[in-house]
C-alpha positions in Angstrom: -61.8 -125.4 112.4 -58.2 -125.9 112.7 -55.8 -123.5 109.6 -53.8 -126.2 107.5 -50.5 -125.2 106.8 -49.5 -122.8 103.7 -53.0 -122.1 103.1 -53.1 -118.7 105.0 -50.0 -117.5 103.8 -49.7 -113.7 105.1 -50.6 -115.3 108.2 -47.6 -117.3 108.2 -45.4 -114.6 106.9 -46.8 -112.3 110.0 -46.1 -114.9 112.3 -42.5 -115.1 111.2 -41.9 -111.6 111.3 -43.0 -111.8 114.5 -40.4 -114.7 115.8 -37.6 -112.8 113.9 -38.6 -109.7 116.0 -38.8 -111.6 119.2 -34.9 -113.3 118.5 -33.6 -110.3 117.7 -34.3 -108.6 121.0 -33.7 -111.4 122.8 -30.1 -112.0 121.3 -29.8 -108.2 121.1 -26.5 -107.3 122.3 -25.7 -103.1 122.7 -22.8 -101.2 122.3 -22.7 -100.3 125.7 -24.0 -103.2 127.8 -20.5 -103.7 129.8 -21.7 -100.8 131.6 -24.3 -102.7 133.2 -21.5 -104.9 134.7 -19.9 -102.2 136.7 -22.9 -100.9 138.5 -21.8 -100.7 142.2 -18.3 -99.4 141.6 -16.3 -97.0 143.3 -13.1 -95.6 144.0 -10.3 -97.7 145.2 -11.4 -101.0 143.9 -8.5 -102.0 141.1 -8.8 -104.7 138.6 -12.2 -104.0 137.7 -12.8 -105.9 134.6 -14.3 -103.3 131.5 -13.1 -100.4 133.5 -11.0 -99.2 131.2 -13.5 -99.2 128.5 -15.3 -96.9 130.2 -12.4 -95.0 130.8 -12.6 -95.1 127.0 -16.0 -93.9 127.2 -15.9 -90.8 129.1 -12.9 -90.0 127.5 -14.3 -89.9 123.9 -17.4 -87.9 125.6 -15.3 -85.1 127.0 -14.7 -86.1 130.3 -11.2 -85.8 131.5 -9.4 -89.0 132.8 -5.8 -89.0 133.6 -4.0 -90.2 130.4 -1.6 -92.7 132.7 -4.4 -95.0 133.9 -6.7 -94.8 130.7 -5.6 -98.5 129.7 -5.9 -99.9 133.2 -8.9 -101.3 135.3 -8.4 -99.2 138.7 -11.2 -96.9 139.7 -8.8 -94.2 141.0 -9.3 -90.3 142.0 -9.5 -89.5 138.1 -12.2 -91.5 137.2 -14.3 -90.4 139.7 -14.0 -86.9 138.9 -14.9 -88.0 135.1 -17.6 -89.6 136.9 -18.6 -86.6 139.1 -18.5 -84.3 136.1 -20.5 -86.3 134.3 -23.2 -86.8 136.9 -23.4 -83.0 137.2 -24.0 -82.5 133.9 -26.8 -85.1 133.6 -28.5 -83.3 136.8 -27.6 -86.7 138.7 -26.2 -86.5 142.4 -22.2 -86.2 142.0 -21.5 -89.2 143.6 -18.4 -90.1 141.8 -19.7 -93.8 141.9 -21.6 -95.8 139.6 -24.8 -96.2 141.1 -28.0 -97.4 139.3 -28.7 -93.5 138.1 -25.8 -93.3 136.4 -25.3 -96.5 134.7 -28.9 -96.3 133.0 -28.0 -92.8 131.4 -24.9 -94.2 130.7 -26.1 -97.0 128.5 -28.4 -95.2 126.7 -28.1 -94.2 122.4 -26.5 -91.2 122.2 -25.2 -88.9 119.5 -21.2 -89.2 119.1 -20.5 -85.8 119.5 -18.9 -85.1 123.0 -20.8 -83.6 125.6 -20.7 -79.9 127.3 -18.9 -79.9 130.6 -17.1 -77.3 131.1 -16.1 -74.2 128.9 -12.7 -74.3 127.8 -12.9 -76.7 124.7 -10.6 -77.0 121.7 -11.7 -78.4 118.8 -10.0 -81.6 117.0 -10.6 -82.7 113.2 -14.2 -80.2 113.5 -15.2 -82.6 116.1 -16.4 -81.3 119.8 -13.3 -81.8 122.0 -13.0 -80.2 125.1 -9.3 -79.7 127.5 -9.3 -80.8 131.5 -9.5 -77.2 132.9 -12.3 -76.7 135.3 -15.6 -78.6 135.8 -18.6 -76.2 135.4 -21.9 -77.2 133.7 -23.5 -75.0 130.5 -27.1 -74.5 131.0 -29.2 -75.2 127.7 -27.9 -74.8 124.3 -24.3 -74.5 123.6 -21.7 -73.8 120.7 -19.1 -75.7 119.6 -15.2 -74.2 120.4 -14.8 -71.1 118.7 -18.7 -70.8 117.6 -17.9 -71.4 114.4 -21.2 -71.1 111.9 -22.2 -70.1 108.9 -21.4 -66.9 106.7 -23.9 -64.4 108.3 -24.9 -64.1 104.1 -25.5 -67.6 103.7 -28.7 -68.7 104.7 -29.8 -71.1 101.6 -27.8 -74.8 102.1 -27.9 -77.4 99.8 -27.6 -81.0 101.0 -26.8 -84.4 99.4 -27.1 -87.8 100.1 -23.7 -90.3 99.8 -24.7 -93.4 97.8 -24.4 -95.4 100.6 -27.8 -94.3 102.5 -30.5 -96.3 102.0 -34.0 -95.2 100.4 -35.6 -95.3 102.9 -33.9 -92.9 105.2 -34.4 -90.6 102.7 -37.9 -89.0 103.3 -37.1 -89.0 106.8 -33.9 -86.8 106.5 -35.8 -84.5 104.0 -38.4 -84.1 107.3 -35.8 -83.2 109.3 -34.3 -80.5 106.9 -38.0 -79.3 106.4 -38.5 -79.1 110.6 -34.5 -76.7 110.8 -36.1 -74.9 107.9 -39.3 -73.7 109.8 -37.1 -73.4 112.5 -34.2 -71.6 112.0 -33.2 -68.7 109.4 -32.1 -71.2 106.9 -33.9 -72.8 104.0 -32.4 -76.1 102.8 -32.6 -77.7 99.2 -31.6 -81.1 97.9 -29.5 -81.3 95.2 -28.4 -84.8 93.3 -24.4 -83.4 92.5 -22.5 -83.6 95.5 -20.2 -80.9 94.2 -22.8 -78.6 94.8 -23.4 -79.7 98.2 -22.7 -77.6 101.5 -23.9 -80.5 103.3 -23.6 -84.1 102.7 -25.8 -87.1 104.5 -24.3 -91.0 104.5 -24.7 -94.2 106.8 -21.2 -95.9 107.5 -19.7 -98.9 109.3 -17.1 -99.0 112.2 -14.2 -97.3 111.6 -14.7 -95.1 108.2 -12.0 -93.0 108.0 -13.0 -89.8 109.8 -11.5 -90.8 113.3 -14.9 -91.5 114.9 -15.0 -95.4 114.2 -19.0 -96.4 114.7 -19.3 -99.2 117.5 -22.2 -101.1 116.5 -26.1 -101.2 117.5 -26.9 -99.5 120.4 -24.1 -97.2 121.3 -23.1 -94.3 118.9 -26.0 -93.5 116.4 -24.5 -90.7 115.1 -22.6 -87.5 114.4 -21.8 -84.5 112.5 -19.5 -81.8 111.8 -19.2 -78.3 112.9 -19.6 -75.7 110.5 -18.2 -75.2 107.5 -17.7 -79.1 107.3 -20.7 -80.3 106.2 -20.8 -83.9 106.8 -23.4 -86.2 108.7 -22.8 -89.7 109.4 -25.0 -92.3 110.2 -23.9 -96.0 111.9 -25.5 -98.1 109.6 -25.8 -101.1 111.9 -28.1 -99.3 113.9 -31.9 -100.8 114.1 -33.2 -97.7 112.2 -36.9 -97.1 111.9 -39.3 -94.4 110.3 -41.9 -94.7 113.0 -41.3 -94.2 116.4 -41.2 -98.3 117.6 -40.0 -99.7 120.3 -36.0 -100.6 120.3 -35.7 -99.0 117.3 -34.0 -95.8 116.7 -36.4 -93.1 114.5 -34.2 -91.6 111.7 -35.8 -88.3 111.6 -35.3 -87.9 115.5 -31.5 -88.4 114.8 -31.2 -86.4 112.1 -32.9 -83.4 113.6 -30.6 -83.8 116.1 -27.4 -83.9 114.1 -28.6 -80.5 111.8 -28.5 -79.2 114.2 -24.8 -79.6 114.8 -24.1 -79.0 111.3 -25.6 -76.0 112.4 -23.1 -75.2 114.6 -25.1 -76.1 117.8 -23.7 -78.4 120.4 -25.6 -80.4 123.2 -28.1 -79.5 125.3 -28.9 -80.0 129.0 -32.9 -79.8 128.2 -33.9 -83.3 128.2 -37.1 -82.4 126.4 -34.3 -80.7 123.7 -33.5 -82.1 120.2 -30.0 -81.3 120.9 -30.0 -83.6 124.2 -27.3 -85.8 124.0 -29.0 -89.3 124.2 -32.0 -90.2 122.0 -34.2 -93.0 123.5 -36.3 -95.5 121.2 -39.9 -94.9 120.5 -39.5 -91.4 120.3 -40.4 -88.8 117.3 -38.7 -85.4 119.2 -39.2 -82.7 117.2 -37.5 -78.9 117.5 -37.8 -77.7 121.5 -37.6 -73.6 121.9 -34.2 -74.2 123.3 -32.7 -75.3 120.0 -34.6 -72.9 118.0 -33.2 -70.3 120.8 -29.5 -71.9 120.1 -29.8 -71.7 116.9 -31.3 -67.9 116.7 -28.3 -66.8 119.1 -25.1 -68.2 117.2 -26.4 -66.5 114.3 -27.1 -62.6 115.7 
């Protein structure tokens, strides 16, 4: 018997859930799909177009590019030692090109922090930065410039949510205090009055004043402060989920992640690590002995 219309009504709404789903991956565009368009570039080709966004790219990361040919599209001898170093510290072959290996790390989610790739770093606005001396990888957990952490004495933190995050990233954020706090030598408590707050949690648009402008789904999820700062920023245009779901980023997975800079941790070469620098979809990580190793170190 065939089902007249409007008189199976969940039916219908399930059905146009599912079309909505199905248009919005389909017309899904990420942050860092010009990427894909460069695959198969080397050095010496000039006029490349998007090169100089990626320029952009490894730049805000920590990889050094020469200042003079940030704005252009020619893959010179700078870029592919930005490449190189970056290829070493994702354990990919240095090829200085962009082969197929390097473009599909390249394009995945990622936490806006910089990554660790070599060990003379200076720190700008709190932020990860790191200078152009030397290329050497740091194996596992590392520390942001300086180690800055915590007062050895303060171990209880008190965190706050902005009133721009949404209710439902709440319980997900309290999860991920609750896995640092079984974790790590801190206990954490919510409190309503920001004032009291050693931490503060809020989801954001583009460019919101803290010189880290958000760029939309798919590219920067996230980032957070070093110590004594405090402050964790969502990009609120991000596909957010509380389940693990396919092209959907899981809030608690994030938010581990950035505690963990809050912390005072920075990025981790363990892929199986919460402090790994990109977060895939679909996945519910949860604290790897390397971060709880990280964390116990900066804190002897």
């Amino acid at each position: 018997m065939a089902l007249k219309p409007l008189q199976h009504p969940l039916l219908l709404l399930l059905l146009v859930c599912f079309l909505v789903a199905q248009a919005t991956a389909v017309g899904h565009h990420a942050a860092f799909d010009y990427i894909q368009g460069l695959k198969g570039c080397h050095k010496g080709q000039k006029n490349v177009t998007h090169l100089h966004s990626l320029k952009a790219y490894l730049a805000r990361f920590g990889y050094p590019c020469s200042k003079k040919h940030l704005h252009d599209d020619d893959f010179d001898a700078s870029l592919e030692a930005a490449i190189k170093a970056y290829q070493i510290n994702y354990h990919l072959k240095p090829t200085g090109s962009l082969n197929t290996e390097t473009v599909s790390q390249m394009v995945k989610p990622r936490c806006g922090c910089p990554d660790v790739v070599n060990r003379t770093l200076q720190m700008e606005s709190g932020m990860l930065k790191y200078s152009k001396r030397g290329l050497h990888t740091v194996a596992h957990y590392s520390f942001f410039n300086g180690r800055p952490r915590w007062p050895l004495a303060k171990t209880h933190l008190r965190f706050a949510f902005l009133p721009n995050l949404p209710n439902y990233a709440r319980q997900p954020i309290f999860n991920a205090f609750g896995q640092w706090d079984a974790g790590s030598r801190f206990t954490f408590q919510f409190v309503t009055d920001l004032s009291q707050a050693d931490l503060t949690v809020g989801f954001y648009h583009g460019n919101h004043g803290d010189g880290s402008a958000f760029d939309g789904p798919g590219g920067v999820l996230a980032h957070a402060f070093a110590p004594t700062n405090g402050r964790m920023h969502f990009d609120a245009t991000e596909n957010w989920t509380i389940h693990p779901l396919r092209n959907a980023m899981h809030i608690e997975t994030v938010a581990v992640h950035e505690i963990g800079h809050l912390l005072g941790l920075g990025h981790s070469t363990v892929r199986e690590a919460v402090m790994y620098p990109t977060i895939p979809t679909g996945v519910n990580k949860l604290l790897h002995a390397d971060d709880r190793e990280g964390v116990r170190v900066l804190y002897l």
